[in-house]
DRENPA-3360 file (N, C-alpha, C; in nm, 2 decimals, always signed):
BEGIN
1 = XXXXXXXX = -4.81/+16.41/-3.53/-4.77/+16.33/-3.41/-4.62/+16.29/-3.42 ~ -4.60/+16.25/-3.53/-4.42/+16.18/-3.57/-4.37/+16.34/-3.54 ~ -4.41/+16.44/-3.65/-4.28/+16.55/-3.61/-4.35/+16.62/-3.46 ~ -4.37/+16.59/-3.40/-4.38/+16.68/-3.26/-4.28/+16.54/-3.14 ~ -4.26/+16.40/-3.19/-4.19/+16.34/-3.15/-4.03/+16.37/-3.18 ~ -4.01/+16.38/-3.32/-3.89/+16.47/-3.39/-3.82/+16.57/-3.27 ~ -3.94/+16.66/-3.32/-3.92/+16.78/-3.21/-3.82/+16.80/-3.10 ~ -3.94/+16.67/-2.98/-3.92/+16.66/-2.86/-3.77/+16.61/-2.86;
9 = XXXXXXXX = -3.74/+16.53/-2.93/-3.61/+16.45/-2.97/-3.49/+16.55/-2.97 ~ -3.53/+16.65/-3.06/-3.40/+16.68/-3.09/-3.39/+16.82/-2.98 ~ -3.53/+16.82/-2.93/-3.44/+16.94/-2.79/-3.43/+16.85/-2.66 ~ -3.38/+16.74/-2.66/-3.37/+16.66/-2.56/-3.19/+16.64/-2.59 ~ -3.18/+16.58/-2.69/-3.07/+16.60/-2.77/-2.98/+16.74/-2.73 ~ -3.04/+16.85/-2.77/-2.98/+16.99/-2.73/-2.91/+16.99/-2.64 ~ -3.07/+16.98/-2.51/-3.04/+16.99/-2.41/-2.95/+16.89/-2.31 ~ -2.93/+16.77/-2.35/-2.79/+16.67/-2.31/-2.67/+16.75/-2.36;
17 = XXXXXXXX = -2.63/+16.82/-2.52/-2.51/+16.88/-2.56/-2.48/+17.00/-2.45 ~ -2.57/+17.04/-2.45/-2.59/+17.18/-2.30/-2.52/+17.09/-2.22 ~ -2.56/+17.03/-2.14/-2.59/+16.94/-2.02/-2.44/+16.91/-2.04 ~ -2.34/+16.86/-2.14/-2.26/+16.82/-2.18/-2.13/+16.90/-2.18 ~ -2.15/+16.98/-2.23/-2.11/+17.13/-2.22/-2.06/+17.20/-2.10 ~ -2.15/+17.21/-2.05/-2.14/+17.29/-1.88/-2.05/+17.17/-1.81 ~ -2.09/+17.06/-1.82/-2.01/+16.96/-1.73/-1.86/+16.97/-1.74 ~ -1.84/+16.98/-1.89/-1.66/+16.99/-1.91/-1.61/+17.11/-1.89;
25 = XXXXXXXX = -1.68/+17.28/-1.87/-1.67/+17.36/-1.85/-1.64/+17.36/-1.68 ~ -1.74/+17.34/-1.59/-1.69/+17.24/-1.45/-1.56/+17.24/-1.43 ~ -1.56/+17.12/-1.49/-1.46/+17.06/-1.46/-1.35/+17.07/-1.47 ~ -1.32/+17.22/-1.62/-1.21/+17.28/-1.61/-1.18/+17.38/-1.48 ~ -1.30/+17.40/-1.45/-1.28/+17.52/-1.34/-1.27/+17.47/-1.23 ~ -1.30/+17.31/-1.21/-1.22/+17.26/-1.05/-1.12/+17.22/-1.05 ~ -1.07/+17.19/-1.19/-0.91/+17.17/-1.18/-0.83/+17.28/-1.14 ~ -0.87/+17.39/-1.16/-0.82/+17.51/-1.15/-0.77/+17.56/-0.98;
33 = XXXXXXXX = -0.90/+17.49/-0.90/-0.89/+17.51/-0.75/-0.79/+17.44/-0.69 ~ -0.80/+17.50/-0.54/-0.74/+17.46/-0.44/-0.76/+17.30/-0.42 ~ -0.66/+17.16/-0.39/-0.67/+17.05/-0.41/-0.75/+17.00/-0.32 ~ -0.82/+17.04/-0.19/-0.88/+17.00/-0.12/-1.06/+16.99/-0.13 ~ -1.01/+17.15/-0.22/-1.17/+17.19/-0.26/-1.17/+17.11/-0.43 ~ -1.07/+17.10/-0.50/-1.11/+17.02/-0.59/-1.15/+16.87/-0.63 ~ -1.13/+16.79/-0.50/-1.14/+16.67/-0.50/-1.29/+16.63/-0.49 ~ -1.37/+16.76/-0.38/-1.47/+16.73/-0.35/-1.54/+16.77/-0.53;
41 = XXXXXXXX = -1.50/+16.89/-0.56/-1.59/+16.90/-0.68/-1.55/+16.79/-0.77 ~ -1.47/+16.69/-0.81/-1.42/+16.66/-0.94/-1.52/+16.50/-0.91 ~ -1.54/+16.47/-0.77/-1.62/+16.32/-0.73/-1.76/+16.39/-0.77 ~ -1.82/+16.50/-0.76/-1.96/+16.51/-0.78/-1.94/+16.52/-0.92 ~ -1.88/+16.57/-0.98/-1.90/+16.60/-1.17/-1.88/+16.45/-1.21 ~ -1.79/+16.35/-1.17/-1.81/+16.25/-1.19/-1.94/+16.17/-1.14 ~ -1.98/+16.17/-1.05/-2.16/+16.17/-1.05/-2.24/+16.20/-1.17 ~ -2.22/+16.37/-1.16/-2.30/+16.44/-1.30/-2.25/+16.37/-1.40;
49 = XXXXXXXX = -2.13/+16.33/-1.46/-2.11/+16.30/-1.55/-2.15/+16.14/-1.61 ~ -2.22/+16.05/-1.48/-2.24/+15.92/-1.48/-2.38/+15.97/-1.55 ~ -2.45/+16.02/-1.47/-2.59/+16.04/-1.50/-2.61/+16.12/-1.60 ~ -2.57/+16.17/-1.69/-2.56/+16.25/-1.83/-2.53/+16.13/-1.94 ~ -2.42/+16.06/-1.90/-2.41/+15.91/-1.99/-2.51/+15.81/-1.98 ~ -2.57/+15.79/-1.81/-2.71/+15.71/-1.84/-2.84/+15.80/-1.92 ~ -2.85/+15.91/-1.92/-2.93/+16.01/-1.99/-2.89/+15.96/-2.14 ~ -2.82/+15.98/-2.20/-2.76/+15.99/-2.34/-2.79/+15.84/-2.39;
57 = XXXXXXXX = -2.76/+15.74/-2.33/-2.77/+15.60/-2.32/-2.95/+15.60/-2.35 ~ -3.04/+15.63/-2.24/-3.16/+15.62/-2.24/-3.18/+15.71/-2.38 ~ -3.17/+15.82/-2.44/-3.19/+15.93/-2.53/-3.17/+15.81/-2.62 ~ -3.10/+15.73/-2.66/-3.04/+15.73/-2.77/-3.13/+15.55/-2.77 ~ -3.13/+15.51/-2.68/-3.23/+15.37/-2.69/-3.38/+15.42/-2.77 ~ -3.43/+15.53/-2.68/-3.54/+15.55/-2.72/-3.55/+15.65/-2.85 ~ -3.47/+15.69/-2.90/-3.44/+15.78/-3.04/-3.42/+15.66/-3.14 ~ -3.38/+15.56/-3.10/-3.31/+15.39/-3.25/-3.47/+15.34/-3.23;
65 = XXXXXXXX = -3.53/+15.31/-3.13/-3.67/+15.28/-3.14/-3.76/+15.33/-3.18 ~ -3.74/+15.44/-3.18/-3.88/+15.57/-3.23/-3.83/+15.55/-3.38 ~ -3.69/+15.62/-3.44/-3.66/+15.58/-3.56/-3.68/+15.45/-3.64 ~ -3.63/+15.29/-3.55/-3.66/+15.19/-3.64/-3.84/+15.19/-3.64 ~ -3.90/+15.21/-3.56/-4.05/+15.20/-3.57/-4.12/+15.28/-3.69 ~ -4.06/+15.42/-3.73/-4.08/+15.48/-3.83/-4.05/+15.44/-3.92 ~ -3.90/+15.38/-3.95/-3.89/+15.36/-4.07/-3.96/+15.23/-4.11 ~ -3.97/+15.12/-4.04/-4.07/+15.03/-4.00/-4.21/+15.02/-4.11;
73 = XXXXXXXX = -4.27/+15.12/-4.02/-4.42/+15.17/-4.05/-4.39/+15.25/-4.22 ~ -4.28/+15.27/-4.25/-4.27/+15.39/-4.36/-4.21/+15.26/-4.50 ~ -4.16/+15.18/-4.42/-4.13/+15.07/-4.52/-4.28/+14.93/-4.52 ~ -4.33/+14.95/-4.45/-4.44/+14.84/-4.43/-4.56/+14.94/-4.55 ~ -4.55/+15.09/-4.56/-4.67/+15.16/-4.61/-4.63/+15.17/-4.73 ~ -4.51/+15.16/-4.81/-4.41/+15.16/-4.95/-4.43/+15.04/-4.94 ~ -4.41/+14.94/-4.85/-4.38/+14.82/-4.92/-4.51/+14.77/-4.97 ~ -4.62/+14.78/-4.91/-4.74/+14.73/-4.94/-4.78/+14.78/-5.13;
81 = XXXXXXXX = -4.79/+14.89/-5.07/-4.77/+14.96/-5.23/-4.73/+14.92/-5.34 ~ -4.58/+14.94/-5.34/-4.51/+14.86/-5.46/-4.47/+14.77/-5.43 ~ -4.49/+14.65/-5.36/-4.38/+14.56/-5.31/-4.25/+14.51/-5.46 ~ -4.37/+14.48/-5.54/-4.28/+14.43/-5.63/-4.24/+14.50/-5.73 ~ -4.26/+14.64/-5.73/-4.17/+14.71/-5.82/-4.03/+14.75/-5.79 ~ -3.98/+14.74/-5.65/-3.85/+14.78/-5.62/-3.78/+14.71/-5.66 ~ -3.65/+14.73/-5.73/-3.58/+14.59/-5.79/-3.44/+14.64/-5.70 ~ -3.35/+14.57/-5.76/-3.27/+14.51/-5.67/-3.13/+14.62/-5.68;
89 = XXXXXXXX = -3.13/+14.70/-5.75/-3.05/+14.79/-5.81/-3.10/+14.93/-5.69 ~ -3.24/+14.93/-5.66/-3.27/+15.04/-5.56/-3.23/+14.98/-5.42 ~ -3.24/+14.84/-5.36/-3.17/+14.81/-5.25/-3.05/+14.81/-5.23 ~ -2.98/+14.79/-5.34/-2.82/+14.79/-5.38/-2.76/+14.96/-5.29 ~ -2.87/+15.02/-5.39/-2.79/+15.21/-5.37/-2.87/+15.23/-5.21 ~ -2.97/+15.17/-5.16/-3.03/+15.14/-5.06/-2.91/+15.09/-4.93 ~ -2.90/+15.00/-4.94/-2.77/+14.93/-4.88/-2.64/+15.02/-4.91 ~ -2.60/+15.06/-4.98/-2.46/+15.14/-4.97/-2.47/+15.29/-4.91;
97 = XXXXXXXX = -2.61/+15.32/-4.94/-2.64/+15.42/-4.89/-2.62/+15.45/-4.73 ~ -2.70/+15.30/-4.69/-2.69/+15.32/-4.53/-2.54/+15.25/-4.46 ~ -2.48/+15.19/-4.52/-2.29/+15.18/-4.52/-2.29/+15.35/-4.50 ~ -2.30/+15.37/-4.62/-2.20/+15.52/-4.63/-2.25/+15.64/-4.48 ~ -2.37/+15.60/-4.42/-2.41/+15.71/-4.35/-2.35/+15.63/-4.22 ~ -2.38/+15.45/-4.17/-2.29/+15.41/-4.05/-2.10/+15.46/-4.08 ~ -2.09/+15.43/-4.17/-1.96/+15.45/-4.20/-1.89/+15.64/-4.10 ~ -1.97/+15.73/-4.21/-1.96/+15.87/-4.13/-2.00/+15.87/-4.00;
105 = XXXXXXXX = -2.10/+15.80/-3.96/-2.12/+15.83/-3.80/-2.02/+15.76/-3.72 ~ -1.96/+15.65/-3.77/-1.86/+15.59/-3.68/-1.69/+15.72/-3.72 ~ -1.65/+15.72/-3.76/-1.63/+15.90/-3.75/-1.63/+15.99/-3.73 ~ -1.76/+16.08/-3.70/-1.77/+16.12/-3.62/-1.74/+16.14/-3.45 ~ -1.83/+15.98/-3.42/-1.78/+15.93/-3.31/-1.65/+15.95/-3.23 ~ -1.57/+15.87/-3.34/-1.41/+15.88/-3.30/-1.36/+15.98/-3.33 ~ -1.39/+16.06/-3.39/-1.35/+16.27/-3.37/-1.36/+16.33/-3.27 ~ -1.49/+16.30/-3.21/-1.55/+16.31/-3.10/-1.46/+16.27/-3.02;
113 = XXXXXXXX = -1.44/+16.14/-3.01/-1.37/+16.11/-2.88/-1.20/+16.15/-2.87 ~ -1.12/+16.16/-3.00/-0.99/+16.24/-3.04/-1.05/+16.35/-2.98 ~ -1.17/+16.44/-2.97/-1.17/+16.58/-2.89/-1.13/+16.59/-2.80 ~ -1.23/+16.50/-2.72/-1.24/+16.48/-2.57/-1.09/+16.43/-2.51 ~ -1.02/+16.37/-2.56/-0.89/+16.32/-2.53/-0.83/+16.42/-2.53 ~ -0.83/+16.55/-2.61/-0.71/+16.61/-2.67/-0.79/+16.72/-2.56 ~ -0.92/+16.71/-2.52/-0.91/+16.83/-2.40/-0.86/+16.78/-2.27 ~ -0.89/+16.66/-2.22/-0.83/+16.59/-2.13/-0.69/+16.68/-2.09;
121 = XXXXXXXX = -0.65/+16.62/-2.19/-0.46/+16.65/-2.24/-0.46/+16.76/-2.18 ~ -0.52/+16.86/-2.26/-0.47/+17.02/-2.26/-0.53/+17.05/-2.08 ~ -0.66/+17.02/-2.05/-0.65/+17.02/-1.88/-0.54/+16.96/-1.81 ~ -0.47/+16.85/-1.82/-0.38/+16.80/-1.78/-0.28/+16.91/-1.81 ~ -0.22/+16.91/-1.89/-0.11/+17.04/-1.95/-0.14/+17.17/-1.84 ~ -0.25/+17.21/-1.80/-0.26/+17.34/-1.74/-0.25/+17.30/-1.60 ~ -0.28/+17.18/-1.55/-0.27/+17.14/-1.41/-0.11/+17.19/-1.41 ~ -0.06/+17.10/-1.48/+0.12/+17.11/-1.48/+0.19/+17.22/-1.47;
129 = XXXXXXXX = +0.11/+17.31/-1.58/+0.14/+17.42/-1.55/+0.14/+17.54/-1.43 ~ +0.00/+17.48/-1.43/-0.03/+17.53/-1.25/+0.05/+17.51/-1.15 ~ +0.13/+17.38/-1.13/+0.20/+17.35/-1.07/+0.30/+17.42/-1.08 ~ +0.39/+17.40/-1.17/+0.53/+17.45/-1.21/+0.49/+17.63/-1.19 ~ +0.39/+17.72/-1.17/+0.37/+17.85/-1.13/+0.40/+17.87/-1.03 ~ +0.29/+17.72/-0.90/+0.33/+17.77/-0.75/+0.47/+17.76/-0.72 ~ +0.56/+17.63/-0.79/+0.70/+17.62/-0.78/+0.78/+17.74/-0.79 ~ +0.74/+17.84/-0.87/+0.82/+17.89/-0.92/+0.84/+18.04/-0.79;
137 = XXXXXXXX = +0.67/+18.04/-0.78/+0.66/+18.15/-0.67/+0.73/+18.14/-0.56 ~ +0.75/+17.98/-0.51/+0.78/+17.95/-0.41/+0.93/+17.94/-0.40 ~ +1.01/+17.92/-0.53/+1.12/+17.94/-0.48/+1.19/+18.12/-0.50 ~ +1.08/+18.18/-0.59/+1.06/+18.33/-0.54/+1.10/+18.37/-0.44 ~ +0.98/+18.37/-0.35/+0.97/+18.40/-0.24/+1.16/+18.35/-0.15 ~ +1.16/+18.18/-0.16/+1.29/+18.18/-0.10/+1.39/+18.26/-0.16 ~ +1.43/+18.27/-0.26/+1.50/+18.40/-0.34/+1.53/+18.52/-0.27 ~ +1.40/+18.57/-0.22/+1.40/+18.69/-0.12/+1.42/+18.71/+0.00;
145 = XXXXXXXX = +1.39/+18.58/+0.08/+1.45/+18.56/+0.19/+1.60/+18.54/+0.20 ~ +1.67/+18.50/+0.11/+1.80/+18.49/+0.08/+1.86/+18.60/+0.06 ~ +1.83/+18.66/+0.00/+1.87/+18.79/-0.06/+1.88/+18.93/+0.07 ~ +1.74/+18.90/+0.16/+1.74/+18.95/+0.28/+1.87/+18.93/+0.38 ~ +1.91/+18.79/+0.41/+2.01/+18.74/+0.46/+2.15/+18.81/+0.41 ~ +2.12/+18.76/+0.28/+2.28/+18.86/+0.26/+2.32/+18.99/+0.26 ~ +2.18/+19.05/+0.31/+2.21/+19.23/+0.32/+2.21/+19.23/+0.43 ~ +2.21/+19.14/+0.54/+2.21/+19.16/+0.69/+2.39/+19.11/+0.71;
153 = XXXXXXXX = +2.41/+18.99/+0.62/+2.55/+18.95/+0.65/+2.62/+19.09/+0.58 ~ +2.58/+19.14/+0.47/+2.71/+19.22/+0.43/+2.73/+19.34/+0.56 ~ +2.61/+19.37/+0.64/+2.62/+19.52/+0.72/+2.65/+19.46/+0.84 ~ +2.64/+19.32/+0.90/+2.78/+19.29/+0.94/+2.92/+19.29/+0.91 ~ +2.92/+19.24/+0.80/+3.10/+19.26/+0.80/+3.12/+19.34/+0.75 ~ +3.09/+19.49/+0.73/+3.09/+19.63/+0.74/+3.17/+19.64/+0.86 ~ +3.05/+19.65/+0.92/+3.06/+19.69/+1.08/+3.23/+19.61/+1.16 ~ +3.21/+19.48/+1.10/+3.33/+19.38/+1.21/+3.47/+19.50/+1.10;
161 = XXXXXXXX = +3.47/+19.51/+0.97/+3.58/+19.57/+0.91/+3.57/+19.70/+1.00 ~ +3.45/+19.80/+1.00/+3.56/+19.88/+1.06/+3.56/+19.87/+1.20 ~ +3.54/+19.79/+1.31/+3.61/+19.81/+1.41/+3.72/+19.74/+1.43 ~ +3.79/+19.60/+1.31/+3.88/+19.61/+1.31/+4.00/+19.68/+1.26 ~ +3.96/+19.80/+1.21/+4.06/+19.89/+1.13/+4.05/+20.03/+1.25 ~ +3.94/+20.01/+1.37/+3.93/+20.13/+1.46/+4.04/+20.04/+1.58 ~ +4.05/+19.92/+1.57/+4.10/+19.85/+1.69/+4.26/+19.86/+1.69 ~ +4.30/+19.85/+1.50/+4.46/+19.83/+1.45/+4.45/+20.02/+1.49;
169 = XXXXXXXX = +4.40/+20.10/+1.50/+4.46/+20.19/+1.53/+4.51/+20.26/+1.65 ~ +4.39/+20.21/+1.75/+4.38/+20.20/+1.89/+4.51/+20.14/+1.91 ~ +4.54/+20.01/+1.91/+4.67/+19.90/+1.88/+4.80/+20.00/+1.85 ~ +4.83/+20.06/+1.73/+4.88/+20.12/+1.72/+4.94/+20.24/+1.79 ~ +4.86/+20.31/+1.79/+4.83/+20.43/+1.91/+4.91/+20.37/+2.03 ~ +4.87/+20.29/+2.11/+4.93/+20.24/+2.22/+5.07/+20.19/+2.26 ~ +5.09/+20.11/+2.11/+5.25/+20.05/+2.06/+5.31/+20.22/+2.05 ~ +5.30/+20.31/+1.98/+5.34/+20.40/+1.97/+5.36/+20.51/+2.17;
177 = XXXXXXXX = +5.26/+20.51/+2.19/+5.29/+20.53/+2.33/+5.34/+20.51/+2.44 ~ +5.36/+20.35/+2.42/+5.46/+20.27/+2.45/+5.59/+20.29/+2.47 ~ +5.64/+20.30/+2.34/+5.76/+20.28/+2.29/+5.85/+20.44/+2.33 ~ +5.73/+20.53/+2.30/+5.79/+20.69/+2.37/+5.81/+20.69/+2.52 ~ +5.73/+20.60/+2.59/+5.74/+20.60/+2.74/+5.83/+20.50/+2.71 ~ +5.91/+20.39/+2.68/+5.99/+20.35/+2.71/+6.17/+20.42/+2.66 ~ +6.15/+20.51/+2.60/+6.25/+20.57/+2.51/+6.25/+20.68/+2.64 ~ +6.18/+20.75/+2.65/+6.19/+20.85/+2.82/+6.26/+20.77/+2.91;
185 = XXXXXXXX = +6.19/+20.68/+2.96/+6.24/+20.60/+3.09/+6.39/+20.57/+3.03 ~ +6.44/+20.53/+2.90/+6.59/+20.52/+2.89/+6.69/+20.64/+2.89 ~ +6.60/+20.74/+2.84/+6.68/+20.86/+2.84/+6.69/+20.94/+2.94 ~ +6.58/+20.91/+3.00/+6.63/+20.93/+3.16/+6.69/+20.84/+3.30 ~ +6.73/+20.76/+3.25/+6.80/+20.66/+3.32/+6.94/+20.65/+3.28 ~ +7.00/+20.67/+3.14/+7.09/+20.66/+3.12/+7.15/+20.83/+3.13 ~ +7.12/+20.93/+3.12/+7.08/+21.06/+3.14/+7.18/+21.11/+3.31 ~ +7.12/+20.97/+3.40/+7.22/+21.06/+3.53/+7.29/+20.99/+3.52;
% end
């Protein structure tokens, strides 16, 4: 009966690490989205994520009670036994024993949570990134449009150069024609 409690225990356990798992997996992948569609997903995973912490909360109430009840019943059935042969040298390594194992789990703990923070981070870091990508496309894009512009200005002032170098010759041409029809009209005026 105790190990089929065990059991139950630790694929409950599992299955919260699962549960736990997929949820930050999520949530990397709504950060990833479009901000309109990500807002809606990041409020439901914070739902999921409330109700995985009341899960884990409940798991873990009823895993310290199932355990103290065992150890309980496991010290009440030793203790009856020998009560008075334990001396004080086995409570000693008894008591440091259980130091040394709160000690590591409070460690763990806070590993645990240095993880979670440091993925936090690295999601944050990729938002940023994400950002600074659309920025960059976008000022791409303006780049091109620019670049468009000044191939339209250069084949204008192509065009305005050579009609004013077709215009200085026209100009020319005329000053020149000019100047012969006025050199006639003297040569034939002074002439009779």
């Amino acid at each position: 009966m105790e190990e089929q409690k065990r059991q139950k225990f630790s694929e409950i356990k599992a299955g919260l690490d699962d549960a736990e798992s997929l949820i930050r997996k999520m949530d990397l992948e709504a950060r990833s989205l479009q901000p309109n569609v990500k807002a809606v997903l990041l409020a439901k995973l914070r739902e999921y994520k409330s109700d995985l912490n009341n899960l884990k909360s409940e798991h873990k109430r009823l895993a310290s009670a199932n355990s103290n009840q065992a150890a309980r019943d496991d010290l009440l059935e030793s203790g009856m036994a020998d009560a008075m042969s334990v001396s004080a040298n086995q409570r000693g390594r008894l008591m440091m024993s259980t130091e040394r194992l709160n000690e590591s789990s409070d460690r763990i703990k806070e590993s645990r949570r240095t993880m979670l923070e440091t993925e936090e981070l690295g999601v944050s870091i990729l938002q940023d990134l994400h950002q600074q990508r659309q920025s960059l496309l976008h000022a791409n894009d303006t780049l091109h449009g620019v670049d468009d512009n000044i191939s339209k200005s250069k084949k204008i002032l192509t065009n305005m150069s050579r009609r004013m170098s077709r215009n200085k010759w026209i100009i020319s041409s005329i000053i020149v024609v000019l100047v012969v029809a006025i050199a006639l009209i003297l040569y034939f005026k002074l002439s009779k």
